[in-house]
C-alpha positions as CSV (number, residue, x, y, z in Angstrom):
1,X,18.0,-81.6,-60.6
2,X,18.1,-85.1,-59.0
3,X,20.4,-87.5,-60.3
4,X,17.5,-90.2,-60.7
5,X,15.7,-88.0,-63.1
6,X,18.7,-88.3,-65.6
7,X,19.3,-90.7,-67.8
8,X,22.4,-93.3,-67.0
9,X,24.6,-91.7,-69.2
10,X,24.4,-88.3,-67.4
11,X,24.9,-90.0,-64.0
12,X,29.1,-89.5,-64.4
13,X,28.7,-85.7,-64.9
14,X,26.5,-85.2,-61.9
15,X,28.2,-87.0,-59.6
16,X,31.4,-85.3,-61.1
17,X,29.6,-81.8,-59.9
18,X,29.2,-83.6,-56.8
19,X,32.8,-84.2,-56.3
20,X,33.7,-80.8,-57.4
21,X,30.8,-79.5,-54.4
22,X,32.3,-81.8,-51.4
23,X,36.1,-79.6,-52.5
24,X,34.0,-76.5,-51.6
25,X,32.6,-78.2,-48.5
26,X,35.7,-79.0,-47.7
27,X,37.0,-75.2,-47.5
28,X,34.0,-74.2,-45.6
29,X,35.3,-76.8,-43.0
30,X,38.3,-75.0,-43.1
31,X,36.8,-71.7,-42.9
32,X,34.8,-73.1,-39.3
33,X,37.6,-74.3,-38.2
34,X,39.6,-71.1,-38.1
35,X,36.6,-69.5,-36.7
36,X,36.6,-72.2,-34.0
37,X,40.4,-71.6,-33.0
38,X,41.5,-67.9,-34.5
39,X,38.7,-65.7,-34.5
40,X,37.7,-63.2,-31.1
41,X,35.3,-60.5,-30.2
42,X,36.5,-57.2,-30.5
43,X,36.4,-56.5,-26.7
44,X,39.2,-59.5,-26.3
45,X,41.2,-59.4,-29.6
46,X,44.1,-56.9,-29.4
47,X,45.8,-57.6,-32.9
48,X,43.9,-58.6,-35.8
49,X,46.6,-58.5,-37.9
50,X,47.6,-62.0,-36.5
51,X,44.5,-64.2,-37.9
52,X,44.9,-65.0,-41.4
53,X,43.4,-63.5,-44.3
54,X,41.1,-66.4,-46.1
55,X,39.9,-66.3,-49.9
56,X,37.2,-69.1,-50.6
57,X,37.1,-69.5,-54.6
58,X,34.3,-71.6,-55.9
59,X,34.1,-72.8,-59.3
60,X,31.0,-73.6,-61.1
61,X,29.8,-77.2,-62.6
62,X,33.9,-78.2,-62.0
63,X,34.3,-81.8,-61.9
64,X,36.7,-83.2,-59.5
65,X,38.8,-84.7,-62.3
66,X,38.9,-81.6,-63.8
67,X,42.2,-80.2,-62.0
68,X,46.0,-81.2,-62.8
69,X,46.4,-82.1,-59.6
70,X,43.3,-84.3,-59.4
71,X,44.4,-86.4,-62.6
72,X,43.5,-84.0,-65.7
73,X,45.8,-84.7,-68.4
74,X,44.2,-82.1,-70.3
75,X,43.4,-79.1,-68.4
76,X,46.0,-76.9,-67.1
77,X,45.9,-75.5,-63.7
78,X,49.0,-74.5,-62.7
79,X,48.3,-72.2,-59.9
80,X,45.7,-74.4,-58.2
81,X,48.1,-77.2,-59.0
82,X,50.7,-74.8,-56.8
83,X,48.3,-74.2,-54.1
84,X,47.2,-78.0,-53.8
85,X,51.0,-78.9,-54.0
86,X,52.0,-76.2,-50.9
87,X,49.1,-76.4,-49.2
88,X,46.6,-79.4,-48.1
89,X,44.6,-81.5,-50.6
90,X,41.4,-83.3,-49.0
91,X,40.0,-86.2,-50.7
92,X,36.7,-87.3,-48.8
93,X,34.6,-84.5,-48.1
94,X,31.5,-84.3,-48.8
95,X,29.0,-81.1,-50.0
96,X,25.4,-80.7,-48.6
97,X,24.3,-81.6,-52.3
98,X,24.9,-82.1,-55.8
99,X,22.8,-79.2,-57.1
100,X,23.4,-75.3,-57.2
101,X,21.8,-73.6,-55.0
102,X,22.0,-76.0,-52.2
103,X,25.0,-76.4,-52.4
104,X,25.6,-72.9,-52.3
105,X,23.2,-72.5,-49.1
106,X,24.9,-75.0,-47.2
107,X,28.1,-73.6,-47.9
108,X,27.3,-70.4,-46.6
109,X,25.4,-71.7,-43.7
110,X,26.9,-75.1,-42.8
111,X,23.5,-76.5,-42.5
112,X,21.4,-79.1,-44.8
113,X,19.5,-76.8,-47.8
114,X,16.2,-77.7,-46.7
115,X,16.1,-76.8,-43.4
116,X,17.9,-73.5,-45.2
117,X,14.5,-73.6,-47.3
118,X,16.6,-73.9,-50.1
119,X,15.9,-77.2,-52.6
120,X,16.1,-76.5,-55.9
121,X,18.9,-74.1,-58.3
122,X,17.1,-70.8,-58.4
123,X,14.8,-69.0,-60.8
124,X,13.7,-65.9,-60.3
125,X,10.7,-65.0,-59.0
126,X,11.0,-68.1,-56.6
127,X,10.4,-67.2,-53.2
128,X,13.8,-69.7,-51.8
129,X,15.9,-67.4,-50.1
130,X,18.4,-67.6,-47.1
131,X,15.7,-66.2,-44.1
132,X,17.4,-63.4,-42.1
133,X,17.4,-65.3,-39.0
134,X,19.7,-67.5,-40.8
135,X,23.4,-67.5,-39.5
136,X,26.6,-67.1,-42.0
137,X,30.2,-68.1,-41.9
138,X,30.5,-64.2,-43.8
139,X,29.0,-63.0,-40.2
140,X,30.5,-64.9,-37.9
141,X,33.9,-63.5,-39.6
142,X,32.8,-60.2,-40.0
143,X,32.0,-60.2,-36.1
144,X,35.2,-61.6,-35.6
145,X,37.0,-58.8,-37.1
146,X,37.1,-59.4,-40.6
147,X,36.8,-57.2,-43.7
148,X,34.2,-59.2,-45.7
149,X,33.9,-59.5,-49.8
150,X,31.8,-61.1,-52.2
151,X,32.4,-61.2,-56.2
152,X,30.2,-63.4,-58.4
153,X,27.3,-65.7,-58.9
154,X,25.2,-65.4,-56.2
155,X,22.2,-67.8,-56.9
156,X,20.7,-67.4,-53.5
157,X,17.9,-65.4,-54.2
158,X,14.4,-65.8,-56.2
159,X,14.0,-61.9,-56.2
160,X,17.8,-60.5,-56.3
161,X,18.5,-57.1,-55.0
162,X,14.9,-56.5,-53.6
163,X,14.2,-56.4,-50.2
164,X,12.0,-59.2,-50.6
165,X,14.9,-61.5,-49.9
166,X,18.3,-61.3,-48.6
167,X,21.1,-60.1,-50.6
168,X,24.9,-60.5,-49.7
169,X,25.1,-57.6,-48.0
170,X,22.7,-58.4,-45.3
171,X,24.7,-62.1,-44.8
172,X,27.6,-60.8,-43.8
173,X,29.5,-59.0,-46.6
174,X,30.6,-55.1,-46.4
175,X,31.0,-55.2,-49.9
176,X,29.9,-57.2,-52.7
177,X,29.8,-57.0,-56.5
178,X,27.2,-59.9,-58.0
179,X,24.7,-61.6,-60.3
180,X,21.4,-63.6,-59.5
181,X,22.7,-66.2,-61.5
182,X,25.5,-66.9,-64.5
183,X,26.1,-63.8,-67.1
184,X,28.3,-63.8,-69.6
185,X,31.0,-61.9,-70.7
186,X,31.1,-57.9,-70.7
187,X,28.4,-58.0,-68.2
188,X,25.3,-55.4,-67.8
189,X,23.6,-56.8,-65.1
190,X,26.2,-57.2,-62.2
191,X,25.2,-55.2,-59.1
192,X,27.5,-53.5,-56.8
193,X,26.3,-52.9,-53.4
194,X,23.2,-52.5,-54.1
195,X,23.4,-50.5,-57.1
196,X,23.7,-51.2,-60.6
197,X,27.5,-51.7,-61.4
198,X,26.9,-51.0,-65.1
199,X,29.0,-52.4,-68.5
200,X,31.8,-54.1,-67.5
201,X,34.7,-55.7,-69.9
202,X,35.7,-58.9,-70.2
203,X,35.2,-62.1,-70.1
204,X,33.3,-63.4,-66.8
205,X,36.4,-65.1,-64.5
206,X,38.6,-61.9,-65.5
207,X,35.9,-59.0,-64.6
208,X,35.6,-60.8,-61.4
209,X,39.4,-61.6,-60.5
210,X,39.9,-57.9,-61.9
211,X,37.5,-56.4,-59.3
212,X,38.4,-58.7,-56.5
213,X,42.1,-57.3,-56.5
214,X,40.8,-54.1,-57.3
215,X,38.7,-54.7,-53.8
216,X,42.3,-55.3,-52.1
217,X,44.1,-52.7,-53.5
218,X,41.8,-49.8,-52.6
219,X,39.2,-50.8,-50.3
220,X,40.1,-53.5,-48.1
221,X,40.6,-52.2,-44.8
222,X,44.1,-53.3,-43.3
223,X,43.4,-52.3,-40.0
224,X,41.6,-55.8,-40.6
225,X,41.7,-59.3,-42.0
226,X,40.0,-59.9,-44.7
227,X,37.6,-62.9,-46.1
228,X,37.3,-62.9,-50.1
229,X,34.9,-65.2,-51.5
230,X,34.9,-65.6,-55.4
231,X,32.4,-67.6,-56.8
232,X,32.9,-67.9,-60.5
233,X,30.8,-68.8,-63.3
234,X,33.1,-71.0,-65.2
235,X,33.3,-73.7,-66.2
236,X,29.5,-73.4,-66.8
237,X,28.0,-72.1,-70.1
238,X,27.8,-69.5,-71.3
239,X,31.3,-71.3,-72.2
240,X,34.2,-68.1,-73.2
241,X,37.2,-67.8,-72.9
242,X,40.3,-65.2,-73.9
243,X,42.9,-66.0,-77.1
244,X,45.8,-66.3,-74.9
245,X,43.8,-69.7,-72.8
246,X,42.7,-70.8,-76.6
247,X,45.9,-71.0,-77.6
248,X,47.3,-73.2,-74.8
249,X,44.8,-76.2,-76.0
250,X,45.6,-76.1,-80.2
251,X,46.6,-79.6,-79.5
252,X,44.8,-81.7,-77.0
253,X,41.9,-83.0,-79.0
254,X,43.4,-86.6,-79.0
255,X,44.3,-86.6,-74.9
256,X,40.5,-84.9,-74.6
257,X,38.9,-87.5,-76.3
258,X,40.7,-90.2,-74.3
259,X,39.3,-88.3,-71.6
260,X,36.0,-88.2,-72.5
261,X,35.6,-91.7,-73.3
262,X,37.5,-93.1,-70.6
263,X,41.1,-93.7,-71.8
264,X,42.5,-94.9,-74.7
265,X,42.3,-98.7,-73.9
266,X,38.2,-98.3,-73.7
267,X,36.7,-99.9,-76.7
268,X,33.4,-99.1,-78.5
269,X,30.6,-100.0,-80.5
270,X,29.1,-103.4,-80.7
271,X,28.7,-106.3,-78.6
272,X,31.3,-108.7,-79.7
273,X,31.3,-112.6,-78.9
274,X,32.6,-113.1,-75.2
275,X,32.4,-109.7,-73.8
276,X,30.2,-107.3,-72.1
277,X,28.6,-104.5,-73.6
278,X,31.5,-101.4,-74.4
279,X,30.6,-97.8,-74.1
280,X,28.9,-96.0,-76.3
């Protein structure tokens, strides 16, 4: 949706999705630019062992905030935290747009959505789709050598696994386990290469960190680099998560709703005599 069909008060959450999007942007830079300086043809790259393996994890309605190492006083993310702290943290990027499927596209592609054809988040029966002629960082890496993976929401195609449209597997992923869109937890309707994947347990971030390392354990082929994209549903609804992450946030309802009001010195409610309107 466009941000001037909201109402004001919705305008902070979707530019906060938009935030979250130019991260993502951000590692698709990085993904170009080791294509641009790391990746060969197989005809003129004699070890493969030397470029580095690359996993591009993309979360799901984030906001930029949202992250310990982006300000959240909340929210703990101690492991993206690490990665931010030992690794590089870019702060003006920017994403090809705000909403879902767009984004998505222009991730994949590195082009604008619409001259992907892709506008709008996806419903199905829509005929948006990524066209074939279409090229794909996934491609360009599997050319180069790279063992290629995909785990998650895919949201890229109005008629999912039909040869209508394009699936993962014909942009540049050997394997891939996804879902049209979000599903919740113990998925039914996650496909695997084309083929119904069946009931799987858990909830949805687990199933899909549980068959990504699965992936690496038993069929990633280390004659070969490999390129992991995870693209999670959470944090967007259906909202679930295990007792052991409950647990860790018994306490935080004071801290959240500083948070969500915009910090504790923020005042609310009327108008009163020599001041501006407050939130509400």
């Amino acid at each position: 949706m466009s941000l001037y069909a909201h109402a004001p008060e919705n305008l902070l959450l979707e530019l906060s999705r938009s935030l979250f999007y130019r991260t993502a942007t951000l590692i698709l830079a990085s993904l170009i630019v080791t294509l641009s300086i790391g990746v060969c043809n197989k005809a003129s790259c004699e070890e493969k062992t030397s470029l580095p393996n690359i996993v591009f994890m993309l979360a799901d309605d984030m906001g930029y905030g949202d992250l310990g190492c982006y300000g959240s006083p909340v929210i703990k993310t101690p492991r993206l935290d690490q990665l931010a702290r030992e690794g590089v943290r870019c702060t003006d990027c920017y994403a090809a747009s705000p909403n879902c499927s767009p984004a998505r596209a222009g991730a994949l592609t590195g082009r604008m959505p619409y001259r992907v054809g892709m506008y709008d988040f996806m419903r199905g029966g829509w005929p948006m789709h990524i066209q074939r002629d279409e090229t794909t960082v996934a491609q360009l890496l599997r050319d180069g050598g790279y063992d290629t993976a995909f785990f998650g929401k895919w949201h890229l195609s109005g008629h999912f696994n039909d040869p209508r449209h394009t699936q993962p597997g014909d942009l540049g992923f050997d394997y891939w386990l996804a879902d049209a869109r979000n599903f919740d937890q113990n998925p039914k309707t996650l496909v695997r290469n084309g083929e119904p994947a069946g009931p799987l347990e858990g909830i949805a971030c687990e199933v899909l960190s549980r068959e990504a390392i699965r992936w690496l354990r038993e069929d990633w082929n280390r004659e070969k680099p490999f390129c992991l994209f995870i693209w999670f549903n959470e944090p967007h609804t259906p909202v679930r998560a295990s007792e052991s992450f409950k647990e860790k946030y018994t306490d935080c309802e004071e801290a959240a709703s500083k948070v969500k009001y915009g910090g504790g010195d923020v005042r609310h409610g009327g108008k009163p005599e020599g001041r501006t309107q407050h939130c509400k």
